[in-house]
Backbone as CSV, one residue per row, in Angstrom:
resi,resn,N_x,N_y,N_z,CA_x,CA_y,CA_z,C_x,C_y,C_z
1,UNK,-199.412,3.209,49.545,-200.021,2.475,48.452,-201.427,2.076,48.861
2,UNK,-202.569,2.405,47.838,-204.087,1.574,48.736,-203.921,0.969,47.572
3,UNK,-205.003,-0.012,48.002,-204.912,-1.584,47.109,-206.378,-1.395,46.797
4,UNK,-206.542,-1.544,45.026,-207.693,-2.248,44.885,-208.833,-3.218,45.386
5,UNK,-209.238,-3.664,44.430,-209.973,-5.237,45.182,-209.191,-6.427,45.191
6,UNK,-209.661,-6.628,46.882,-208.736,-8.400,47.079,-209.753,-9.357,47.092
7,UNK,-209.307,-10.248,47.420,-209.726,-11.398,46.208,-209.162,-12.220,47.254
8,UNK,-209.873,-13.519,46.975,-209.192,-15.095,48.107,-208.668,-16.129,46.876
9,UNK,-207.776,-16.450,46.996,-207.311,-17.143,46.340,-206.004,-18.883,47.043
10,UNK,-205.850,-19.140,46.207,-204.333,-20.389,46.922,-203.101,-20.120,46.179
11,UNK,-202.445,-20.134,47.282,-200.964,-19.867,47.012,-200.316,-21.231,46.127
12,UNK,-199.549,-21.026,45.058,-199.208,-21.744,43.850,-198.007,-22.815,45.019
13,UNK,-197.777,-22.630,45.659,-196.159,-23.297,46.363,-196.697,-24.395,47.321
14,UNK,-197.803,-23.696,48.329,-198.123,-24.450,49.617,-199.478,-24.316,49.502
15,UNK,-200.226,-24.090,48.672,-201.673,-24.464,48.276,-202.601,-23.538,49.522
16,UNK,-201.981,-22.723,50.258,-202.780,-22.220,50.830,-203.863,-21.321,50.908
17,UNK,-205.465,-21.153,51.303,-206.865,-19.897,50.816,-205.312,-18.698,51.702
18,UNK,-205.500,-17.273,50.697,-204.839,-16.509,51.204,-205.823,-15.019,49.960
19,UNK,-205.817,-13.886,51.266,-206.799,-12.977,50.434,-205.505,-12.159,50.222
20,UNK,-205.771,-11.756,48.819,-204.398,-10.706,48.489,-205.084,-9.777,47.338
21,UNK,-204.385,-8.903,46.860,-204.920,-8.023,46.204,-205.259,-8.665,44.565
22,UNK,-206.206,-8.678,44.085,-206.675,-9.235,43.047,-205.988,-8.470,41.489
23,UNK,-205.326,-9.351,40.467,-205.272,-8.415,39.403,-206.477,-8.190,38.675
24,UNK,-206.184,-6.773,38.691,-206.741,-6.422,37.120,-207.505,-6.884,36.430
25,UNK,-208.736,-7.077,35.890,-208.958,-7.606,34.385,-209.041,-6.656,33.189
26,UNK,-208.592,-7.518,32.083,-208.577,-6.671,30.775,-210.125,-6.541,30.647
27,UNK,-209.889,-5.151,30.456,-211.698,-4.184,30.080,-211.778,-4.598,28.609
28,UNK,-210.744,-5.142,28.043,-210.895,-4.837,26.239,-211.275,-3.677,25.286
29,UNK,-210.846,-2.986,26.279,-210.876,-1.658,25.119,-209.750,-1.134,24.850
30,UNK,-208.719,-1.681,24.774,-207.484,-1.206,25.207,-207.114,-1.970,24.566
31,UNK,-205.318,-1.744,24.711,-203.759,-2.884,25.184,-203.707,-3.133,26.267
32,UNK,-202.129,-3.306,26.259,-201.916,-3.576,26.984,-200.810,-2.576,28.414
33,UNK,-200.965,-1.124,26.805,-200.849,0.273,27.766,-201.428,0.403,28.663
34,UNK,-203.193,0.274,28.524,-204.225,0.722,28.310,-204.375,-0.301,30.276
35,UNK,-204.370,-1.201,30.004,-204.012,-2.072,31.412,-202.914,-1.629,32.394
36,UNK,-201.650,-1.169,32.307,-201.290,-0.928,32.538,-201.394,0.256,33.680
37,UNK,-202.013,0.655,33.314,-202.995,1.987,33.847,-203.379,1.767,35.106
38,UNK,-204.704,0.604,34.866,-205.309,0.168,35.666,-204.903,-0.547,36.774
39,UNK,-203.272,-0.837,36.608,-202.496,-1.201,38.075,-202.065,-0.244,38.927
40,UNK,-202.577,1.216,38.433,-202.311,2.008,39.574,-202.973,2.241,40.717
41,UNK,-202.593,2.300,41.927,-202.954,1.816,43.213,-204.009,0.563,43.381
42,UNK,-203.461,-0.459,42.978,-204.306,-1.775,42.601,-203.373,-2.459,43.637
43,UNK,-201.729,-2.303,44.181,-200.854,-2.983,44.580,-200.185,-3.966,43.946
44,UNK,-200.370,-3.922,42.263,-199.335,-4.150,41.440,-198.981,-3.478,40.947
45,UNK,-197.501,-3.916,40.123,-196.837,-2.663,39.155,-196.072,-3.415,37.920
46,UNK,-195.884,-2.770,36.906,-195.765,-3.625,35.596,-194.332,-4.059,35.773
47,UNK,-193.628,-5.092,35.148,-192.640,-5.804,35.544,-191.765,-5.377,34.195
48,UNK,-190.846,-4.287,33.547,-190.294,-4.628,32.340,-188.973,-5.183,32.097
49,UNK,-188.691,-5.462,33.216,-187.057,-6.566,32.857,-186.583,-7.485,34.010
50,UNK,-185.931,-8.377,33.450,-185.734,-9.567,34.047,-184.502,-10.284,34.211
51,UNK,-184.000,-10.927,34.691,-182.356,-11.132,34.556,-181.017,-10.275,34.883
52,UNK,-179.447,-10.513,35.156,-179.082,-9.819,35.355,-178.767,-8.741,34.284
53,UNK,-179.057,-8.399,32.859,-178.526,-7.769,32.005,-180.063,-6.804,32.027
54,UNK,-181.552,-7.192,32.653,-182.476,-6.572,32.087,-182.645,-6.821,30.978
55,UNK,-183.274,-8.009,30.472,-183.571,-8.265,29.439,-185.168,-7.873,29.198
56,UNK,-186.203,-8.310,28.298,-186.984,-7.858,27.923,-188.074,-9.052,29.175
57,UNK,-188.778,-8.603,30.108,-190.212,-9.270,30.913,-191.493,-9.199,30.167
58,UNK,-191.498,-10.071,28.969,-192.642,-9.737,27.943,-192.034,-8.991,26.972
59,UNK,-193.790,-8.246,26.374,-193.443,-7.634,24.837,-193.964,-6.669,25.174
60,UNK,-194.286,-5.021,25.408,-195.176,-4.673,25.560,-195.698,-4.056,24.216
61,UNK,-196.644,-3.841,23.609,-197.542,-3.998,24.738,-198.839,-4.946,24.711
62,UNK,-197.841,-6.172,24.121,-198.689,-7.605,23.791,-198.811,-8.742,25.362
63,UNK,-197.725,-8.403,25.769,-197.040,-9.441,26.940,-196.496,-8.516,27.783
64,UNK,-197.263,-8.266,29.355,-196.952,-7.917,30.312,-196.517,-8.898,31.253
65,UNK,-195.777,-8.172,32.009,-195.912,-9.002,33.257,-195.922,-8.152,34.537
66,UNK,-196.309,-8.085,35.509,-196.550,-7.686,36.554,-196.564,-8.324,38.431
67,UNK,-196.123,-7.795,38.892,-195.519,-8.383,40.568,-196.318,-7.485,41.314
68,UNK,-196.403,-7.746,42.447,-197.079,-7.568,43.946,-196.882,-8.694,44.952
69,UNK,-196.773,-8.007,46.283,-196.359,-8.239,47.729,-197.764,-7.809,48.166
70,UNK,-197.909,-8.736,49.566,-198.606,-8.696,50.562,-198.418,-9.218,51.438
71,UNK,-199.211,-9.175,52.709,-198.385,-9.597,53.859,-199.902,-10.215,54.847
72,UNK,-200.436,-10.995,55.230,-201.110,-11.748,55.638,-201.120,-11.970,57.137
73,UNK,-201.724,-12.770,58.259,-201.281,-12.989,59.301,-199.919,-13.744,59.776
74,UNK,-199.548,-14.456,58.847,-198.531,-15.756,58.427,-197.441,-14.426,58.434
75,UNK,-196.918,-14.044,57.012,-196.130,-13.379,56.702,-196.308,-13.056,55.161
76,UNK,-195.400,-12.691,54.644,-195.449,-11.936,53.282,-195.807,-13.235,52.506
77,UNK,-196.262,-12.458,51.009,-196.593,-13.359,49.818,-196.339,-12.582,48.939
78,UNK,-195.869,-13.335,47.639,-195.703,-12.747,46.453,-195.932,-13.008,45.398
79,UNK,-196.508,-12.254,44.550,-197.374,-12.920,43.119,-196.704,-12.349,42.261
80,UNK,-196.395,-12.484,41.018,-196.805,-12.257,39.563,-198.352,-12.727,38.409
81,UNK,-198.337,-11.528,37.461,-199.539,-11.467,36.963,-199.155,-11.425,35.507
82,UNK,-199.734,-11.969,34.369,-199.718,-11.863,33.139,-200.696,-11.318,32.411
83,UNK,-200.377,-10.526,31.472,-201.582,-9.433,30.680,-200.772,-10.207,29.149
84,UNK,-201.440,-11.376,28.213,-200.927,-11.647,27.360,-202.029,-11.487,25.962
85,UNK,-202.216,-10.475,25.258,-203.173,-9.912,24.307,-204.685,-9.971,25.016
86,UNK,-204.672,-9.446,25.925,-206.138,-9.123,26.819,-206.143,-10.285,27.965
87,UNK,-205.643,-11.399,27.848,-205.826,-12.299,28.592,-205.210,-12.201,30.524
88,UNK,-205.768,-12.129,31.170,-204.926,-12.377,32.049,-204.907,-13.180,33.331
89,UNK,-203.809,-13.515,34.136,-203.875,-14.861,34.992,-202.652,-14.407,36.357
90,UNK,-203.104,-14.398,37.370,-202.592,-14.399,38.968,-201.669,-15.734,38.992
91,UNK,-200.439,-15.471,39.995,-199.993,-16.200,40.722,-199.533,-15.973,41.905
92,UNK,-199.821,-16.802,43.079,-199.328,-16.485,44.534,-198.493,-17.415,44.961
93,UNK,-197.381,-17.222,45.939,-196.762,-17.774,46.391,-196.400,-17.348,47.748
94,UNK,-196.012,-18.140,48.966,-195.388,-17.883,50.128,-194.396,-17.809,50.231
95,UNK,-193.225,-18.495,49.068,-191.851,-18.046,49.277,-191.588,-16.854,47.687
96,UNK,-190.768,-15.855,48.442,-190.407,-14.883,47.441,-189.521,-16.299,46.155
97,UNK,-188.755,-17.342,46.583,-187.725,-18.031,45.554,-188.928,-18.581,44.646
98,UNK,-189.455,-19.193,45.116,-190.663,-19.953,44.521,-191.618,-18.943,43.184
99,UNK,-191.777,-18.188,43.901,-192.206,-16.928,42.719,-191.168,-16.557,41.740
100,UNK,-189.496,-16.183,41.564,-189.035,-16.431,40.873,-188.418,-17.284,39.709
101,UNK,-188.814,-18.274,40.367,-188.802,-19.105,39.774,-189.372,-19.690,39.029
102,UNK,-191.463,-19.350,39.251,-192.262,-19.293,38.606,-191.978,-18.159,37.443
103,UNK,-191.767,-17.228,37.367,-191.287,-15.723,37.077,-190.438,-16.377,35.813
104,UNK,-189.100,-16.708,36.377,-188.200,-16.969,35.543,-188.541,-17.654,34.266
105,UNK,-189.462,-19.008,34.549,-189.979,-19.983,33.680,-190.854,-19.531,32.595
106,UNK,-192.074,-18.564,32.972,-192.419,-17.865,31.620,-192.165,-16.878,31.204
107,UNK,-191.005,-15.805,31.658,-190.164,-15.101,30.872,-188.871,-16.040,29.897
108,UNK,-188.514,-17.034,30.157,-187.824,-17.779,29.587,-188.626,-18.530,28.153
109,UNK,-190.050,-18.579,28.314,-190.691,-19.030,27.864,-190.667,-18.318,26.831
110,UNK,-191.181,-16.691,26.949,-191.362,-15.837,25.784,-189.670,-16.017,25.397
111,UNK,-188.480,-15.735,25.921,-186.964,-15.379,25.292,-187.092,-16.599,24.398
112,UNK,-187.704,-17.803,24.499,-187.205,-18.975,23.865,-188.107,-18.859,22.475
113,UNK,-189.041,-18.330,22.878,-190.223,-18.055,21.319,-189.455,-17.668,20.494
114,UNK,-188.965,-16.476,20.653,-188.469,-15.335,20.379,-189.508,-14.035,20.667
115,UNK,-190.732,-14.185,21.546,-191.547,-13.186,21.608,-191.209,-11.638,22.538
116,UNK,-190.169,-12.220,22.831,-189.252,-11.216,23.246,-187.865,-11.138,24.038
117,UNK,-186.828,-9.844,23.811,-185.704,-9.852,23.837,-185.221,-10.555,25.231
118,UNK,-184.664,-11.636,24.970,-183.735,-12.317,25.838,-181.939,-12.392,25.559
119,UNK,-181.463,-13.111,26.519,-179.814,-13.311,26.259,-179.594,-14.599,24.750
120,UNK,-178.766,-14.008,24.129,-178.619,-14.135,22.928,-178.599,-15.929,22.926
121,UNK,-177.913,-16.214,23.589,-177.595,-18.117,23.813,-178.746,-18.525,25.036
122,UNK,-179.462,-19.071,24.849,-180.138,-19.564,26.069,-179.945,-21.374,26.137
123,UNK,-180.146,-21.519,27.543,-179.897,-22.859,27.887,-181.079,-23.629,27.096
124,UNK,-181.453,-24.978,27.489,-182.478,-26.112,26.834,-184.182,-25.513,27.702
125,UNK,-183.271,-25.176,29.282,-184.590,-25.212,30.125,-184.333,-23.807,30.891
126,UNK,-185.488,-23.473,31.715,-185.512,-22.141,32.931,-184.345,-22.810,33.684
127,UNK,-184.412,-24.142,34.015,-183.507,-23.804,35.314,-182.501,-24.265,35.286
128,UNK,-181.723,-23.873,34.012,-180.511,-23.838,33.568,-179.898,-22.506,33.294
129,UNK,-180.729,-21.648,33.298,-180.192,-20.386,33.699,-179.196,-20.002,34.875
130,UNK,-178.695,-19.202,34.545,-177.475,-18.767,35.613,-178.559,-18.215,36.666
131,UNK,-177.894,-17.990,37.893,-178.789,-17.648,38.906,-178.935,-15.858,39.142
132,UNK,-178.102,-15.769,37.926,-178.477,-14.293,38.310,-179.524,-13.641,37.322
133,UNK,-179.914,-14.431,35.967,-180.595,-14.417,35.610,-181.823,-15.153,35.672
134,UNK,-182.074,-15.698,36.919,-183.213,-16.115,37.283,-184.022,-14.994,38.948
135,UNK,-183.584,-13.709,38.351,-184.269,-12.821,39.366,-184.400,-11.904,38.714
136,UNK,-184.860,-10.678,39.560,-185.666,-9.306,39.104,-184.024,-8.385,38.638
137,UNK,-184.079,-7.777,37.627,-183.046,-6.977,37.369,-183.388,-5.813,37.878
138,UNK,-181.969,-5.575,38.540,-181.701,-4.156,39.650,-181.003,-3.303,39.249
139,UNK,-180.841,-3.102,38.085,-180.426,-2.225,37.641,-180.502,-0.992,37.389
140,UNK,-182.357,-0.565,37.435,-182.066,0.685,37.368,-182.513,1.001,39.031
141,UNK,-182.312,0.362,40.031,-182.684,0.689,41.512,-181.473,-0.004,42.151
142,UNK,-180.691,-1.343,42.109,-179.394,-1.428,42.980,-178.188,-1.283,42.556
């Protein structure tokens, strides 16, 4: 994998300067296909399901979402990225849970809109979700 441009940024969990691979910005000439694109060999990759059933991670191709790993002197980090009608916004973290959890909260966010397909009954909050739907669905890889 080569990585785009990195970028210094602070980790969302433990506030730490950490240089990691920078997302994307929307060019605006496009969607959010059209972005999509542009995460190739960037060291992200588009995120389309979430939970244990694989439910819907966004809308595409209004609401992306997107993940990347890196690994620092410390140890690994892990972000998610949002592409929401051109707009888009980084998050880093030092613990992989901490990122899901971030993760979980605005995919729960869109299921609760209705801006896209979630589990039919949802709880009040994210972290009332079952715990298996508060991670990456492995379904079509475990």
């Amino acid at each position: 994998m080569s990585v785009g441009i990195m970028t210094r940024t602070n980790t969302t969990d433990t506030d730490e300067t950490v240089t990691v691979p920078g997302l994307p910005a929307d060019d605006r000439m496009g969607d959010g296909y059209d972005w999509m694109e542009t995460l190739e060999d960037s060291g992200w990759s588009a995120l389309p399901n979430w939970g244990s059933e694989g439910w819907d991670a966004g809308a595409w191709p209004l609401i992306v979402f997107a993940v990347a790993r890196a690994r620092d002197d410390s140890e690994e980090l892990f972000g998610y990225g949002t592409y929401v009608e051109g707009d888009t916004h980084e998050h880093w973290f030092r613990s992989q849970a901490a990122c899901f959890e971030a993760l979980t909260s605005e995919v729960f966010f869109h299921w609760l809109m209705g801006q896209s397909d979630g589990p039919k009954v949802l709880p009040a909050t994210a972290g009332e979700l079952p715990d298996a739907d508060r991670r990456p669905y492995l379904g079509w890889t475990g």
